[in-house]
C-alpha atoms as a printed R data frame, in Angstrom:
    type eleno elety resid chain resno       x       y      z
1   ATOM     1    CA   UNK     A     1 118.807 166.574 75.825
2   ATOM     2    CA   UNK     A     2 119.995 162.828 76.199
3   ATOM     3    CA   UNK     A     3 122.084 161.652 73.148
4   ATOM     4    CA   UNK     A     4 119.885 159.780 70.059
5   ATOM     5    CA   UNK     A     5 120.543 156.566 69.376
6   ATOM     6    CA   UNK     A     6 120.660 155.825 65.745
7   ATOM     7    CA   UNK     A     7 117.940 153.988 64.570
8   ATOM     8    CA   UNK     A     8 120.048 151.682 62.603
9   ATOM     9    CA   UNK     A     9 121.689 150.310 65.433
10  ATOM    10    CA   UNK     A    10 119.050 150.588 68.051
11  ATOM    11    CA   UNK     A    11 117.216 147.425 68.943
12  ATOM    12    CA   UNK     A    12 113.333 147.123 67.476
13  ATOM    13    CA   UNK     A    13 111.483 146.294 70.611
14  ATOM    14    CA   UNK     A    14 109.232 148.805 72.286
15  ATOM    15    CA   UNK     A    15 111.679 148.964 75.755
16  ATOM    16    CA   UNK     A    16 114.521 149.890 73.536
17  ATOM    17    CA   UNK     A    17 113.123 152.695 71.372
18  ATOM    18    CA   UNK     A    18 111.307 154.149 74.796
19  ATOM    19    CA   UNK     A    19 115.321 154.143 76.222
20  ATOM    20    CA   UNK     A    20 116.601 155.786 73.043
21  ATOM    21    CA   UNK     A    21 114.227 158.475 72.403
22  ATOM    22    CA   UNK     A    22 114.723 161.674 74.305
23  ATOM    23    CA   UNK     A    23 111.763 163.164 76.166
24  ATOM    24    CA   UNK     A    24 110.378 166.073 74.408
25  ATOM    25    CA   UNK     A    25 107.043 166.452 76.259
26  ATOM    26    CA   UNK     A    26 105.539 169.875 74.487
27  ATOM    27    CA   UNK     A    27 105.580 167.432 71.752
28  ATOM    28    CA   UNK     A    28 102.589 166.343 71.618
29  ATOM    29    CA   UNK     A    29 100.872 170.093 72.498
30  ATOM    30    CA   UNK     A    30 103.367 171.302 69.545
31  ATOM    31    CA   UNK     A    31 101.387 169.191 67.175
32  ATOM    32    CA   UNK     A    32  98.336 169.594 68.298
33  ATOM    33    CA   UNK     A    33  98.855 173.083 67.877
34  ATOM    34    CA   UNK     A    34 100.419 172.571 64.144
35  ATOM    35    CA   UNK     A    35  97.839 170.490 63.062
36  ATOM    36    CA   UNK     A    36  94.869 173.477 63.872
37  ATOM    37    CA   UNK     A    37  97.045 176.225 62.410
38  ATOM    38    CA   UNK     A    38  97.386 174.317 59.125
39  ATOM    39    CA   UNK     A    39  93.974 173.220 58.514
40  ATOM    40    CA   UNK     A    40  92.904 176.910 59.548
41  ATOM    41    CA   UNK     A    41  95.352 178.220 56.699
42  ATOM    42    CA   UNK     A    42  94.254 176.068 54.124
43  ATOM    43    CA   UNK     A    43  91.154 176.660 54.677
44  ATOM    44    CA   UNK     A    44  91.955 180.120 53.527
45  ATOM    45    CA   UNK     A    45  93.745 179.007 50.618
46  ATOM    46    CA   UNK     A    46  91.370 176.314 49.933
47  ATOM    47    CA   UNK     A    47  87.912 177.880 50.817
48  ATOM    48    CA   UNK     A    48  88.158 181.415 48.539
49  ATOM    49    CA   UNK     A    49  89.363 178.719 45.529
50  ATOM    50    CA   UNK     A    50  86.425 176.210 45.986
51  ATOM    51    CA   UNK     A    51  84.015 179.616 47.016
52  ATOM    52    CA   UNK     A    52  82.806 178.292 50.483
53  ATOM    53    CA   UNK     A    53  83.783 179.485 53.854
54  ATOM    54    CA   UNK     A    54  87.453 178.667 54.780
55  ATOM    55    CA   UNK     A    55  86.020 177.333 58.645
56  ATOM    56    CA   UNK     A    56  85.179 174.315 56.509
57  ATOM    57    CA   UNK     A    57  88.752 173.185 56.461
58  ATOM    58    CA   UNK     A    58  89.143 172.987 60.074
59  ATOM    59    CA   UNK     A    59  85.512 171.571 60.687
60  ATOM    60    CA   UNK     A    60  86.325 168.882 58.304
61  ATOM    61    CA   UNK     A    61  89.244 167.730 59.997
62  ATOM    62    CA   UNK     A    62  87.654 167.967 63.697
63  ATOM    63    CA   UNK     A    63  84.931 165.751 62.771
64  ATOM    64    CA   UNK     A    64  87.805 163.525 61.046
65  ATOM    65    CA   UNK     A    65  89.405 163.167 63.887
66  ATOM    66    CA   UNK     A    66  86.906 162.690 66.634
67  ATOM    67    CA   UNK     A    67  85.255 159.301 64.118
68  ATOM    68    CA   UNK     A    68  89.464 158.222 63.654
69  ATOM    69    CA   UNK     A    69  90.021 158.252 67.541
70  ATOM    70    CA   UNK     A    70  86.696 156.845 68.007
71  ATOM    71    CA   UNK     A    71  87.358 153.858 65.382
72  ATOM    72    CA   UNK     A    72  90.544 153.058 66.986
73  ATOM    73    CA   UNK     A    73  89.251 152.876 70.368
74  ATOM    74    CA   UNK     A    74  86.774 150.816 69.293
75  ATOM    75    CA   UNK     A    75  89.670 148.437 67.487
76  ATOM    76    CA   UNK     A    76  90.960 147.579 71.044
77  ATOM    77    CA   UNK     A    77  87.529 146.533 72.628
78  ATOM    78    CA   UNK     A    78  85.273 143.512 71.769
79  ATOM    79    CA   UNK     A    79  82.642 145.314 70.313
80  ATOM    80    CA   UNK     A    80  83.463 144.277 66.218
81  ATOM    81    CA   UNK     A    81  84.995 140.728 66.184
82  ATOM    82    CA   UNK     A    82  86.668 141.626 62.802
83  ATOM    83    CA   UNK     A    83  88.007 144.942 63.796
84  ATOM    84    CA   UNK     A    84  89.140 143.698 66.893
85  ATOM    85    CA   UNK     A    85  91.237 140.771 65.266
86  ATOM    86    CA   UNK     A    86  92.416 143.348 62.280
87  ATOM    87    CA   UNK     A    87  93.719 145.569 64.839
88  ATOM    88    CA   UNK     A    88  94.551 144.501 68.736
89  ATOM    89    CA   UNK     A    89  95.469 140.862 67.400
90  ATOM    90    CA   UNK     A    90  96.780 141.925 63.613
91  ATOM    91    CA   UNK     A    91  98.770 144.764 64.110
92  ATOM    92    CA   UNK     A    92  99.202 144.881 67.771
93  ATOM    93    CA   UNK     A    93  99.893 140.912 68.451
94  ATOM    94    CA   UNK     A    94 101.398 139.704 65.205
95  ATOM    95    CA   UNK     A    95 102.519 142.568 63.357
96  ATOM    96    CA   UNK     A    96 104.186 144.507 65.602
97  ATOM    97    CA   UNK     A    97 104.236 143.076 69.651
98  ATOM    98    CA   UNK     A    98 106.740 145.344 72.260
99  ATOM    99    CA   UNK     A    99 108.927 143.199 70.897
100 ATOM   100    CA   UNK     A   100 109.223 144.212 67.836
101 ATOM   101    CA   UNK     A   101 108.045 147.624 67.254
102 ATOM   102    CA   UNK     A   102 110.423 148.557 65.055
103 ATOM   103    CA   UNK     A   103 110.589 146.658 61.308
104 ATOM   104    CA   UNK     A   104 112.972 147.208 58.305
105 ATOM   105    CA   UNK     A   105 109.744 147.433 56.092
106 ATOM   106    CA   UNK     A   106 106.510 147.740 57.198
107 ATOM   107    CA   UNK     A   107 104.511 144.571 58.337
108 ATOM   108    CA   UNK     A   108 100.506 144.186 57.331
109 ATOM   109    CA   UNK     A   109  97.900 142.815 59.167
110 ATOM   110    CA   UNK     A   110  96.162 139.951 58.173
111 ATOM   111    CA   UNK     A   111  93.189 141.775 57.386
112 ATOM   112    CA   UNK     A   112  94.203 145.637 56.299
113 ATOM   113    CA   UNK     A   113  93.354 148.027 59.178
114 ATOM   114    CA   UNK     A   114  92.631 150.917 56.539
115 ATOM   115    CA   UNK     A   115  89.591 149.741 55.296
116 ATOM   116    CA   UNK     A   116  88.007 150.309 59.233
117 ATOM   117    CA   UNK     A   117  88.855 153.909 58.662
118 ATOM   118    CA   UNK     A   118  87.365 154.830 55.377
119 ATOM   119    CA   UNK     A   119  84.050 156.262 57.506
120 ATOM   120    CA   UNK     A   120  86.217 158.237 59.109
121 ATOM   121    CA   UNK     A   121  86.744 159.837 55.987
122 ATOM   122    CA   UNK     A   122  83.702 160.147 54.207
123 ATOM   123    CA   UNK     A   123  81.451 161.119 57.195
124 ATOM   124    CA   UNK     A   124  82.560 164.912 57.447
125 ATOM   125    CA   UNK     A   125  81.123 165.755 53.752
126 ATOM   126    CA   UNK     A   126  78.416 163.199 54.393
127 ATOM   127    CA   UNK     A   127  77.587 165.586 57.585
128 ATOM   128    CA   UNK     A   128  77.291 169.010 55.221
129 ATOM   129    CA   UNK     A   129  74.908 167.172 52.887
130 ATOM   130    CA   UNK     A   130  72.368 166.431 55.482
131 ATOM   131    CA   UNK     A   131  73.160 169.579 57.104
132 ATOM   132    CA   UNK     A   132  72.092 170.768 53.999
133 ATOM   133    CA   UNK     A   133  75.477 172.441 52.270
134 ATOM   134    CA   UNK     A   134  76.323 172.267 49.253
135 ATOM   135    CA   UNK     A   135  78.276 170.269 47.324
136 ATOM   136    CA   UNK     A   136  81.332 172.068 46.891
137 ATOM   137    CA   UNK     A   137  80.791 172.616 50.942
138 ATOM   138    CA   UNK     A   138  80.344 168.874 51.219
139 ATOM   139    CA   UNK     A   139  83.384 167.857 48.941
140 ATOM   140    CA   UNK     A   140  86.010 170.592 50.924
141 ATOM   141    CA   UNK     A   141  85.009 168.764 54.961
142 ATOM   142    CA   UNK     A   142  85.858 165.247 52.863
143 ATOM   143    CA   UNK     A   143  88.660 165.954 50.949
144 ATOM   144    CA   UNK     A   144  89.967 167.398 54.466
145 ATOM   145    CA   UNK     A   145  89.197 164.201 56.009
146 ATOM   146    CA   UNK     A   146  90.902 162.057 53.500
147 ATOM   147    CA   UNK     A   147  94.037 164.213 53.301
148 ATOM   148    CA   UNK     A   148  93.886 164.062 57.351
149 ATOM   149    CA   UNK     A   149  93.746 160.367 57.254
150 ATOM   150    CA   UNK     A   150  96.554 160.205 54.285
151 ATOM   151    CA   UNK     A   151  98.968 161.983 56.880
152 ATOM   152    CA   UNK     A   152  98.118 159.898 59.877
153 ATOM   153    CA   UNK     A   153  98.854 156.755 57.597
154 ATOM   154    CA   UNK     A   154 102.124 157.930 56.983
155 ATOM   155    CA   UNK     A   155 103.237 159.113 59.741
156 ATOM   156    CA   UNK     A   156 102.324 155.945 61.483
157 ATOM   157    CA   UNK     A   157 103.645 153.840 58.845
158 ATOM   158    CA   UNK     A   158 107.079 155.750 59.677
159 ATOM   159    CA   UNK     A   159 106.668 155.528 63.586
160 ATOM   160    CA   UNK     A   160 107.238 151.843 62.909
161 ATOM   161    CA   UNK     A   161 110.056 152.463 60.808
162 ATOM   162    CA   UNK     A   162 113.789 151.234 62.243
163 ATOM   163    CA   UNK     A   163 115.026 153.912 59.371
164 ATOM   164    CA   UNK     A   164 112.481 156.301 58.757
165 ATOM   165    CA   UNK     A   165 113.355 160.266 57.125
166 ATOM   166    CA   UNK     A   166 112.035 161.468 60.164
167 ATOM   167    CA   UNK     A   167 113.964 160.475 62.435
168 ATOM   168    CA   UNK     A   168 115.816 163.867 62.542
169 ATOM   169    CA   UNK     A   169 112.970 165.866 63.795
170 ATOM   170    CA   UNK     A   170 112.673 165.838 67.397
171 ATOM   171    CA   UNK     A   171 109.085 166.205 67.741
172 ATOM   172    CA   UNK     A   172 108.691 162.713 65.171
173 ATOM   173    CA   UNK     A   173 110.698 161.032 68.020
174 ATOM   174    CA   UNK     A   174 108.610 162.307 70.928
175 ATOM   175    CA   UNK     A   175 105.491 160.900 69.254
176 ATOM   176    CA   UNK     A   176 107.207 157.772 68.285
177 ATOM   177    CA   UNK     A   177 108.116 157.498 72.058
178 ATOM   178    CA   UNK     A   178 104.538 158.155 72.526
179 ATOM   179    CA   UNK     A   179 103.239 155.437 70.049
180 ATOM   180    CA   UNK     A   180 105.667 152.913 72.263
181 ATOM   181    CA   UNK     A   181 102.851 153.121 75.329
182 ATOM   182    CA   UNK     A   182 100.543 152.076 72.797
183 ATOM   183    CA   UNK     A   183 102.237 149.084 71.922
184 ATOM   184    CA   UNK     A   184 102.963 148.229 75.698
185 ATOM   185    CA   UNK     A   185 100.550 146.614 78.343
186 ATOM   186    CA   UNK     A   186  97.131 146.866 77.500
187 ATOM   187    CA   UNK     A   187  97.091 148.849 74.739
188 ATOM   188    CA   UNK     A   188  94.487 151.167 75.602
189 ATOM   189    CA   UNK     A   189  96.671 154.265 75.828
190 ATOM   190    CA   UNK     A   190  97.990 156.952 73.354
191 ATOM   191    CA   UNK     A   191  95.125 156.093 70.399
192 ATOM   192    CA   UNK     A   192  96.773 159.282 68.770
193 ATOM   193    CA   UNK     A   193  98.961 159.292 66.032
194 ATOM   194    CA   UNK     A   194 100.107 163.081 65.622
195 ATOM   195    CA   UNK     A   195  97.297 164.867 67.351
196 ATOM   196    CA   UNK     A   196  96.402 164.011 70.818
197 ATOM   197    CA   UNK     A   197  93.646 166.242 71.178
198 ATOM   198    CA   UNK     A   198  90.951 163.832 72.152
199 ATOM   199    CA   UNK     A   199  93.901 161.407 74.444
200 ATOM   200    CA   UNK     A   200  93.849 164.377 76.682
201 ATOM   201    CA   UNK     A   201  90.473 165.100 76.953
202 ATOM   202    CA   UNK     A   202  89.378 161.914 77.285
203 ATOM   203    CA   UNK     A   203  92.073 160.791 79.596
204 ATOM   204    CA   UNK     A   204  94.109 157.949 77.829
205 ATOM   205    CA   UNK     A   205  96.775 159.831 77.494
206 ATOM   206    CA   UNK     A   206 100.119 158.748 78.404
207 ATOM   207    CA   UNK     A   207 103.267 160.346 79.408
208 ATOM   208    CA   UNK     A   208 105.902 158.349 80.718
């Protein structure tokens, strides 16, 4: 494995941090694979405690995450005016550009990229009511959602990070590596944050 450059002394633009990462390329399978083997064990904490099935967990967070990749995309196309300026020209142009993908604290949009993503959220347990669950049912898929979207917030708050506490783990450096393509060219690559799930089966997926 090549040597890490410390990100305290590593410069913040995109070509830099894609030079001083080292390649782990299961990464992104690794996580994928994580992220379905916790939701599937809380939901057999979670589901026996709240009484509904414990498949609600990992339905929950599947629906989460196909409406998240699908709001992204959608942030890097012309298809919302106000989305498109939050994200492509906020956070992509302004905030942080190749050349400066890394930041000592975190930089925020003009017009706060969250908000876009609080369907994303909500939908799952909006989903079980029409589908006729109940509420408890209903309240498990969204609280999955939320707590799905809380961790791809944070993680991607510390993939922009120059010091960030994870920054030890391999695997965090991979998909920070990753999140660089994202930032480069057109944009329109690597939508993921931690789980690229729907980057590979839809095809913007990129390695290298």
């Amino acid at each position: 494995m090549a040597p890490i450059v410390p990100p305290a002394t590593a410069s913040g633009s995109a070509d830099a941090v894609g030079l001083a990462t080292p390649i782990y390329k299961p990464g992104a399978y690794i996580c994928i694979a994580l992220s379905y083997t916790v939701v599937t064990l809380m939901g057999f904490v979670v589901g026996p405690l709240a009484g509904v099935s414990p498949f609600l967990v990992p339905a929950g967070y599947f629906i989460t995450a196909v409406l998240a990749y699908s709001t992204h995309v959608i942030g890097h196309f012309r298809i919302f005016s106000r989305w498109f300026r939050a994200h492509s020209i906020g956070h992509h142009v302004e905030a942080y550009p190749p050349s400066r993908f890394l930041a000592d604290t975190y930089v925020k949009s003009f017009d706060s990229n969250g908000k876009y993503y609080i369907p994303s959220m909500f939908f799952p347990g909006l989903i079980a009511h029409v589908l006729g669950l109940s509420w408890p049912e209903a309240a498990v898929m969204m609280g999955t959602g939320l707590a799905a979207m809380i961790v791809a917030d944070i993680v991607h708050y510390e993939l922009h990070m120059r010091k960030s506490f994870l920054d030890r783990f391999a695997l965090f450096r991979e998909l920070r590596r990753l999140h660089v393509f994202h930032h480069k060219g057109n944009c329109k690559v690597n939508y993921s944050v931690y789980d690229f799930t729907f980057d590979i089966l839809v095809g913007t997926v990129r390695w290298e």
